[in-house]
LOFIPA-55933 format. One record per residue (C-alpha): residue in one letter; x, y, z. Coordinates in steps of 0.001 Angstrom, whole numbers. Example, Ala and Ser with C-alpha at 12.3 -4.5 7.8 and 13.67 -1.06 7.14 Angstrom:
BEGIN
r=A | c1=12300 | c2=-4500 | c3=7800
r=S | c1=13670 | c2=-1060 | c3=7140
REM end
This chain:
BEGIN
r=X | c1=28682 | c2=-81031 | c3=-124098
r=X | c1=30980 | c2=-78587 | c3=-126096
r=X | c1=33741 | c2=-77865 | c3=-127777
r=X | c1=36314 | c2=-75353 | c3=-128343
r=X | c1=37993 | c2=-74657 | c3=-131472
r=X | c1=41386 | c2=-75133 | c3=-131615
r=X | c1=44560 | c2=-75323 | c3=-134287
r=X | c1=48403 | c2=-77179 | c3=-134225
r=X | c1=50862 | c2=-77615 | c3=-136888
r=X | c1=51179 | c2=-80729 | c3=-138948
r=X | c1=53938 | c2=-80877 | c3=-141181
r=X | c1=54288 | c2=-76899 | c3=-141463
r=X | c1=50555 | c2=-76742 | c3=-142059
r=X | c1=48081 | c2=-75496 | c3=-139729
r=X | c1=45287 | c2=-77600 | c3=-138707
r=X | c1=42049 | c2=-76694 | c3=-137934
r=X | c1=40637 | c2=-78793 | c3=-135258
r=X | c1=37531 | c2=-79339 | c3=-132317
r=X | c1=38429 | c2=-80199 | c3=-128858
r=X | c1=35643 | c2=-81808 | c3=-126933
r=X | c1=35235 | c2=-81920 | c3=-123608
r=X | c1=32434 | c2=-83227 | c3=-120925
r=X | c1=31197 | c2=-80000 | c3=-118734
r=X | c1=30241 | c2=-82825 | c3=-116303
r=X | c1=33278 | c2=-84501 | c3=-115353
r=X | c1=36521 | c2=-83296 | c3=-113258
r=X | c1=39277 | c2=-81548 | c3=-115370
r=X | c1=41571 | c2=-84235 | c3=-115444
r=X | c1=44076 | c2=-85540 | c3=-116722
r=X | c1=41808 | c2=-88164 | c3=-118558
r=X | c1=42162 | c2=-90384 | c3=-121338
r=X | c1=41932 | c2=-89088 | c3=-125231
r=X | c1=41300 | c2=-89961 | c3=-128409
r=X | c1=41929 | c2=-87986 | c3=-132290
r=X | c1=39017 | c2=-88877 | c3=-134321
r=X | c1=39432 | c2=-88242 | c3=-138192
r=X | c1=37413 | c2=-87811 | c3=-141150
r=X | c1=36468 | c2=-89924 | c3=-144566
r=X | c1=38036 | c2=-88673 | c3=-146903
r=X | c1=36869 | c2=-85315 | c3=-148159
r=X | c1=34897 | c2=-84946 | c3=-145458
r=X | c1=35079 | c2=-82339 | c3=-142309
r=X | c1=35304 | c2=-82149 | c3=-138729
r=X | c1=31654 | c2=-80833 | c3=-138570
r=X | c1=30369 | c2=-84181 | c3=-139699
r=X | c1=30599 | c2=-87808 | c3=-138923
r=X | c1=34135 | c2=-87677 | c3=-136890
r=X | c1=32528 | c2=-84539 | c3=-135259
r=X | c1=29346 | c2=-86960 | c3=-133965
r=X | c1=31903 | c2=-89527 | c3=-133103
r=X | c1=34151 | c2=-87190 | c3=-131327
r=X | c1=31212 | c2=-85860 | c3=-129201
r=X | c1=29303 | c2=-89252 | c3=-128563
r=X | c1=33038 | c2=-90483 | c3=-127190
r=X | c1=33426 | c2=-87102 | c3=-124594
r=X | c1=30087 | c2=-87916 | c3=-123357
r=X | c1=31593 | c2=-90929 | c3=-122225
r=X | c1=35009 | c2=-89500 | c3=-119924
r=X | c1=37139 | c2=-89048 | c3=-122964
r=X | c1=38555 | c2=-85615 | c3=-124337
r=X | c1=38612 | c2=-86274 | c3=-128194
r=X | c1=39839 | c2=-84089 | c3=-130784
r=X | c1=38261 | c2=-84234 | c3=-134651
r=X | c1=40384 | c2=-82511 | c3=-137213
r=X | c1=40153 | c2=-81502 | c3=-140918
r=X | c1=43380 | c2=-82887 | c3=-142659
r=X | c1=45750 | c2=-80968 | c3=-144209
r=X | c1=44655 | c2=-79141 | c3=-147277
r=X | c1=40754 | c2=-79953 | c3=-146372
r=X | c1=37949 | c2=-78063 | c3=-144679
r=X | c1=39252 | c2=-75252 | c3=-142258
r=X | c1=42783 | c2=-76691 | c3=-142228
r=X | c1=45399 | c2=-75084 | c3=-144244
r=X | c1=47959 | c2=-76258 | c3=-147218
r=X | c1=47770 | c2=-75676 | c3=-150875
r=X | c1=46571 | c2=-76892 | c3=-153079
r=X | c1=43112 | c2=-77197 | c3=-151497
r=X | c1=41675 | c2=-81279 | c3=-152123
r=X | c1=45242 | c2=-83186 | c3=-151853
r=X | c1=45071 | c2=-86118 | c3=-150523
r=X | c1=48080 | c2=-86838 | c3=-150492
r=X | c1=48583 | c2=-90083 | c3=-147828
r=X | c1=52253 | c2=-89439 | c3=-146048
r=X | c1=50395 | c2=-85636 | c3=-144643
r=X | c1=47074 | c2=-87768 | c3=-144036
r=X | c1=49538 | c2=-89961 | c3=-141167
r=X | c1=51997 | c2=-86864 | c3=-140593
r=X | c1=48003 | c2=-84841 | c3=-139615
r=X | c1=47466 | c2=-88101 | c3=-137082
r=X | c1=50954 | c2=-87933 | c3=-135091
r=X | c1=50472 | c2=-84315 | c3=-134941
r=X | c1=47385 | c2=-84514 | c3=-133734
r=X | c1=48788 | c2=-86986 | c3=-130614
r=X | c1=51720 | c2=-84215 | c3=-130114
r=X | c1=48918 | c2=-81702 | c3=-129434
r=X | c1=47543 | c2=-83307 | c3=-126882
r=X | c1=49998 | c2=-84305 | c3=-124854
r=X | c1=50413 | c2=-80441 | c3=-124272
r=X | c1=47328 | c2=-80013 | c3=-122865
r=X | c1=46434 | c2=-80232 | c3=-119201
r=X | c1=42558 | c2=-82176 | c3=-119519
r=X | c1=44472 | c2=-85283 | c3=-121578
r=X | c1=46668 | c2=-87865 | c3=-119698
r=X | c1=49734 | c2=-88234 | c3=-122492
r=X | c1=50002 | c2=-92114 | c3=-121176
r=X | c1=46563 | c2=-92706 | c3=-122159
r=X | c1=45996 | c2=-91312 | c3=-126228
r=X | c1=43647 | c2=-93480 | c3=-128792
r=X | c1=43248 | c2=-92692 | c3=-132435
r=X | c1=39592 | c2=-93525 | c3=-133491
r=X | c1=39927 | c2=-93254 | c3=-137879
r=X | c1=36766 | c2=-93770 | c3=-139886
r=X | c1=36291 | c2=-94569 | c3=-143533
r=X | c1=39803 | c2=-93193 | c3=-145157
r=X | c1=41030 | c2=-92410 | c3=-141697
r=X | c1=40433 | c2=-95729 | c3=-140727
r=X | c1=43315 | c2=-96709 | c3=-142992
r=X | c1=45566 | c2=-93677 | c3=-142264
r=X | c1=44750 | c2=-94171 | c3=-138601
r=X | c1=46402 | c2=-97745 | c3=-138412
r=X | c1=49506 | c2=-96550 | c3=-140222
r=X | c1=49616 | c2=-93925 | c3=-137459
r=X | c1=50013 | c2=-96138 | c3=-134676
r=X | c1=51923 | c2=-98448 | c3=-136456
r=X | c1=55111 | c2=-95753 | c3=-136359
r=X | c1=53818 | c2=-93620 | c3=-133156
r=X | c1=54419 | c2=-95711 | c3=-129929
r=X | c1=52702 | c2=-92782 | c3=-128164
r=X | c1=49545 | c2=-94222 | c3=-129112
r=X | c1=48145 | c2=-96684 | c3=-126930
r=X | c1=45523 | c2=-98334 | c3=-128651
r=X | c1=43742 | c2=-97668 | c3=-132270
r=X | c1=40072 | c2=-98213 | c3=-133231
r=X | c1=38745 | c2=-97301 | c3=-136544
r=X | c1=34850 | c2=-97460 | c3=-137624
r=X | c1=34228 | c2=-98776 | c3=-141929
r=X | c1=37813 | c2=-99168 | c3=-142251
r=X | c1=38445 | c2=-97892 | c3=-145751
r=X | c1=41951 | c2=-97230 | c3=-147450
r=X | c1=42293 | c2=-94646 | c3=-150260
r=X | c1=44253 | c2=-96127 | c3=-152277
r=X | c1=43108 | c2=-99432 | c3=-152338
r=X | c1=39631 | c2=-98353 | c3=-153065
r=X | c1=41328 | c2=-96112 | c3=-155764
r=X | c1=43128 | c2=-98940 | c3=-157437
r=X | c1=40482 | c2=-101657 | c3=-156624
r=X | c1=37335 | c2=-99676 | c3=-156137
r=X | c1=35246 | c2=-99880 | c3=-153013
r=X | c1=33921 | c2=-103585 | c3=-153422
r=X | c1=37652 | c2=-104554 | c3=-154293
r=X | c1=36118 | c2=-105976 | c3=-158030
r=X | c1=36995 | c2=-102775 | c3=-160352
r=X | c1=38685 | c2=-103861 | c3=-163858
r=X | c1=42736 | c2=-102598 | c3=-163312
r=X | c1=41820 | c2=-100177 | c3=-166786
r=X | c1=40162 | c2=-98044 | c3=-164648
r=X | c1=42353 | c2=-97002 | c3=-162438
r=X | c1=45230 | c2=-96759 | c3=-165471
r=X | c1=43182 | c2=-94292 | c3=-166879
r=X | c1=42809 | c2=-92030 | c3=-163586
r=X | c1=46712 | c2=-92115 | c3=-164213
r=X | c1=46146 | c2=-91220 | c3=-167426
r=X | c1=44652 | c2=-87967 | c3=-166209
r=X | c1=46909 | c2=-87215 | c3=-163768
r=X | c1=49854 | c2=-87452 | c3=-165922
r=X | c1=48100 | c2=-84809 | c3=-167952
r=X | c1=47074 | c2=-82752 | c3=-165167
r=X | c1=50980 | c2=-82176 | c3=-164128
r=X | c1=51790 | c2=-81843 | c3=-167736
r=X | c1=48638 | c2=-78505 | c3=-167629
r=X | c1=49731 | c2=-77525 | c3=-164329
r=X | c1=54080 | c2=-77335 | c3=-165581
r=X | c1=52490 | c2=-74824 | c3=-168001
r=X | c1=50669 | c2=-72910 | c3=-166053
r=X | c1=47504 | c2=-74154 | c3=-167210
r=X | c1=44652 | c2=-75054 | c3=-164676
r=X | c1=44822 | c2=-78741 | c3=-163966
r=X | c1=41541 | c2=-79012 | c3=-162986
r=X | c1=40322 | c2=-81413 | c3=-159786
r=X | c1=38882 | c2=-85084 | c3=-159629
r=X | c1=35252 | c2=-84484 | c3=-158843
r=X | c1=34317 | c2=-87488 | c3=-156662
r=X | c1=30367 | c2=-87167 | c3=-157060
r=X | c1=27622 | c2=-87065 | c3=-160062
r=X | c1=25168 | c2=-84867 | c3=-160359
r=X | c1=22760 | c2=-87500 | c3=-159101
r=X | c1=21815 | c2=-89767 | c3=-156520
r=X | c1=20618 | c2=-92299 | c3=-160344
r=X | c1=23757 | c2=-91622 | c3=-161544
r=X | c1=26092 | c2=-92453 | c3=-158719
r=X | c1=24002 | c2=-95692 | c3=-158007
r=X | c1=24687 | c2=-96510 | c3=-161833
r=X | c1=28416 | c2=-96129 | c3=-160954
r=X | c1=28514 | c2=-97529 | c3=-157778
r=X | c1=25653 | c2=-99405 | c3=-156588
r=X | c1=23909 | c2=-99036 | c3=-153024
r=X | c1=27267 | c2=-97457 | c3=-151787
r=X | c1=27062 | c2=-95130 | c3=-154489
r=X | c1=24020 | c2=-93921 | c3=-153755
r=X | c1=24275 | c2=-93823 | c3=-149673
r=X | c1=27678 | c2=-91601 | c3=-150280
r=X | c1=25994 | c2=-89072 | c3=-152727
r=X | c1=23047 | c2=-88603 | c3=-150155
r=X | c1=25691 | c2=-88077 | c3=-147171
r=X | c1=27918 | c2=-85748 | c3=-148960
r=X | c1=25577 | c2=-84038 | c3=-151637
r=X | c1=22090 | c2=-84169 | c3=-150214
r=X | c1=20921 | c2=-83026 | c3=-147196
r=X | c1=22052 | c2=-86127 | c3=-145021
r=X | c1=24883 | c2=-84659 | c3=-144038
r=X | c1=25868 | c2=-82262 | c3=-146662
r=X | c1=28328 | c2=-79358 | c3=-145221
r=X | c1=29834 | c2=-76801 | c3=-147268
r=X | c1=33222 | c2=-77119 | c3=-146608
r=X | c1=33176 | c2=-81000 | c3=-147625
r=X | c1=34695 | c2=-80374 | c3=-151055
r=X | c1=33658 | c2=-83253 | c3=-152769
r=X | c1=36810 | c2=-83281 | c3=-154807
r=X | c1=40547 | c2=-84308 | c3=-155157
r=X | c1=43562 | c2=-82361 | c3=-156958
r=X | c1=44679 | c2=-84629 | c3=-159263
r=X | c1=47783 | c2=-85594 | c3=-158222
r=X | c1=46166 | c2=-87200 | c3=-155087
r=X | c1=45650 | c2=-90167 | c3=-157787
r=X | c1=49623 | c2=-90885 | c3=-158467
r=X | c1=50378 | c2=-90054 | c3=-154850
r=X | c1=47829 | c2=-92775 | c3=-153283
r=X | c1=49217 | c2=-95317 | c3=-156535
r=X | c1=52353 | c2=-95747 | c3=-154718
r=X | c1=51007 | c2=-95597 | c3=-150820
r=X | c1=49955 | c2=-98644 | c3=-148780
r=X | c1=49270 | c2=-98012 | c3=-145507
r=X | c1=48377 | c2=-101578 | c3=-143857
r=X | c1=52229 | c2=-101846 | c3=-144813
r=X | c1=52352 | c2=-101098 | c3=-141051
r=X | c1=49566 | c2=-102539 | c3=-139458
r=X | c1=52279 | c2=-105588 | c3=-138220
r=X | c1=53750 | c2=-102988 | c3=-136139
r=X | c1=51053 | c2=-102019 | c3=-134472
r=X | c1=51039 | c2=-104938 | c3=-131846
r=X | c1=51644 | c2=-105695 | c3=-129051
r=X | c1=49181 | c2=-103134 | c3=-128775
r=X | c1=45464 | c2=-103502 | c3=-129174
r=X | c1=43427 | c2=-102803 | c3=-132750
r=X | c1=39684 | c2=-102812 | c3=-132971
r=X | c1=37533 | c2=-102740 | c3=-136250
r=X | c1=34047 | c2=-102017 | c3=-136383
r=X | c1=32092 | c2=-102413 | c3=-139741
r=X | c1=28656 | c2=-102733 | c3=-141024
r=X | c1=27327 | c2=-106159 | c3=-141732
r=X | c1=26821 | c2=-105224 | c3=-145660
r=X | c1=29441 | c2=-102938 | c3=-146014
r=X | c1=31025 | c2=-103631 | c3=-149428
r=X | c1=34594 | c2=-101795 | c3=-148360
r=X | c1=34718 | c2=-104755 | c3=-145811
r=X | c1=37011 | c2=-106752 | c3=-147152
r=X | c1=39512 | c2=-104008 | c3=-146451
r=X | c1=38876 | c2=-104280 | c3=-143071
r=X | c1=39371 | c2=-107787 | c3=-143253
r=X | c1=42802 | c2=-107576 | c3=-144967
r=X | c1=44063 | c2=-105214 | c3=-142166
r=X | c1=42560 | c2=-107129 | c3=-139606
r=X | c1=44687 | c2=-110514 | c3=-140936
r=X | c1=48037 | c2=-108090 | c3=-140865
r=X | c1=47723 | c2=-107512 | c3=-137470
r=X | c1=50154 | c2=-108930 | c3=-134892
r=X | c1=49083 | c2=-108215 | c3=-131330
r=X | c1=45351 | c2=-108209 | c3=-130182
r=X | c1=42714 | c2=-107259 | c3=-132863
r=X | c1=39080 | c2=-107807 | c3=-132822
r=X | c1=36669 | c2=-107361 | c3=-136225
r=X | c1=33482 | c2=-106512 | c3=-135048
r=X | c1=30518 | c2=-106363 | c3=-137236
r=X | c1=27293 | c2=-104176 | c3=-136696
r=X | c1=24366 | c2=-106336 | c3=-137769
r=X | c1=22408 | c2=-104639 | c3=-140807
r=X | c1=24290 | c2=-101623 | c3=-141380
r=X | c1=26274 | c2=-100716 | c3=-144195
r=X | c1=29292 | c2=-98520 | c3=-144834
r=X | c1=27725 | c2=-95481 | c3=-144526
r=X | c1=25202 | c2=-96092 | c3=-142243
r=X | c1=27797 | c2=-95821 | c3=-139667
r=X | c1=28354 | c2=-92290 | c3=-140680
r=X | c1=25200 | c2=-90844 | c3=-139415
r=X | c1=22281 | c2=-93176 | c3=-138438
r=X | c1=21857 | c2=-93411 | c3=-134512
r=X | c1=20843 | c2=-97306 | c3=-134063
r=X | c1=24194 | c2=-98219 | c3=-135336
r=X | c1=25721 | c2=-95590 | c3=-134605
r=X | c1=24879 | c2=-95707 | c3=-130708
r=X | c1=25992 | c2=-99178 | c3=-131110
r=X | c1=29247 | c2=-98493 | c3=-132491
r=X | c1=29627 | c2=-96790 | c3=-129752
r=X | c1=29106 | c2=-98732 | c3=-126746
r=X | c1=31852 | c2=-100809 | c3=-128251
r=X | c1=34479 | c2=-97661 | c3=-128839
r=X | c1=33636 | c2=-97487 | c3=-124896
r=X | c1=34181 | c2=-100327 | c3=-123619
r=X | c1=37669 | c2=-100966 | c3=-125971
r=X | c1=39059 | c2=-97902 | c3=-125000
r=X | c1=38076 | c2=-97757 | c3=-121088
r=X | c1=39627 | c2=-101161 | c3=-121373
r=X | c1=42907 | c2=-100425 | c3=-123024
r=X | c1=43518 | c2=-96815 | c3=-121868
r=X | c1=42894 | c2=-97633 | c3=-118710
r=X | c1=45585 | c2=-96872 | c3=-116094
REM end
């Protein structure tokens, strides 16, 4: 396997991006999928494993870093900012209809975590995608506003408003604003705050589980207001007639998003679960990983098929 590096424009923006390819299989045209990240993560790591499992198996698949993130451009660095995290998707799709290894008439988007949820708004407004699959469907701003087991008290997130009311206030003056940091120090701490999901995210982003240096572990600010007023299964309905596919651990606490999408949908939608994994466990551990997998295969063969 490899992969070449490669860049398009999102928005103005240029996007940093891997496009893999099987060195064992004829040039093409063949079917292809954009893989994105969780948020404030990068290419290099779980979408990267994804994208690379996928070309193994006939598909040229593209993993980007999102606007403002990783080796992408756009400033300032750590926006999320939801309307780009889409925009990065369809842009994504226009890129590979121009190349010559990717059939246009067959494109997937495979989102997981965050880009799970940006990946369904996606192909809700691109009809160029043919069919959508997203591994521990998460949406930002839900899991902002509700936290990630969908039971955090409403003051909470009022007071992240707080901040970044105050942050634009520092900013208009030419103060620093400072950034959101999204981790604690610790793996204790972040299991006091958040449980076993706490705990699993601080060893994937901060420890060496899949710690990479260009996952910034932080967001501006105004990411906060931004995501308050963003709901992206707004257009899940208009993703069918075409096909939707969910895959999420068995004890995944962020799986009640999943399940909220999956009830929005309107043409064909499967939710399938992955016995004994978690949210992150689909990030980076092979047994469910590999089965993740097999299903992504079989979905899209199915539904990008000719």
């Amino acid at each position: 396997m490899s992969f070449t590096p490669v860049s398009f424009g999102s928005a103005g923006i240029e996007i940093a991006a891997h496009l893999h390819t099987s060195d064992t299989l004829a040039a093409g045209p063949r079917p292809a999928l954009v893989v994105g990240h969780p948020g404030t993560g990068v290419k290099e790591q779980t979408s990267g494993t994804y994208a690379a499992l996928m070309a193994e198996r006939g598909f040229v698949t593209l993993a980007f870093d999102a606007a403002h993130q990783g080796e992408s451009g756009g400033l300032p660095r750590g926006l999320e900012d939801p309307a780009q995290r889409i925009e990065d998707f369809k842009a994504a799709v226009s890129y590979l209809t121009t190349r010559e290894e990717v059939d246009p008439e067959r494109i997937g988007l495979l989102g997981i975590c965050a880009s799970g949820g940006y990946s369904l708004a996606a192909t809700g407004g691109d009809h160029r995608v043919k069919a959508v699959a997203t591994v521990c469907t998460a949406e930002p701003a839900r899991q902002f506003r509700f936290g990630a087991d969908g039971s955090q008290d409403p003051a909470v997130f009022q007071a992240l408003l707080d901040a970044s009311a105050q942050a634009r206030t520092r900013a208009a003056r030419g103060e620093d604003p400072g950034v959101l940091t999204m981790f604690p120090d610790t793996a204790e701490e972040a299991g006091a705050l958040g449980g076993e999901h706490g705990i699993e995210g601080w060893e994937y982003y901060c420890g060496p589980r899949g710690h990479h240096e260009r996952s910034a572990k932080f967001l501006t600010w105004d990411s906060v207001d931004k995501m308050a007023s963003s709901d992206v299964f707004r257009a899940v309905p208009l993703i069918g007639p075409r096909p939707m596919l969910q895959i999420i651990g068995e004890r995944a606490v962020t799986a009640w998003m999943a399940v909220e999408a999956h009830q929005a949908g309107t043409g064909p939608k499967e939710l399938h679960r992955i016995p004994g994994a978690s949210h992150v466990d689909l990030y980076d551990k092979r047994e469910y990983i590999e089965q993740a997998v097999e299903k992504l295969t079989d979905y899209f063969t199915t539904h990008l098929d000719k």
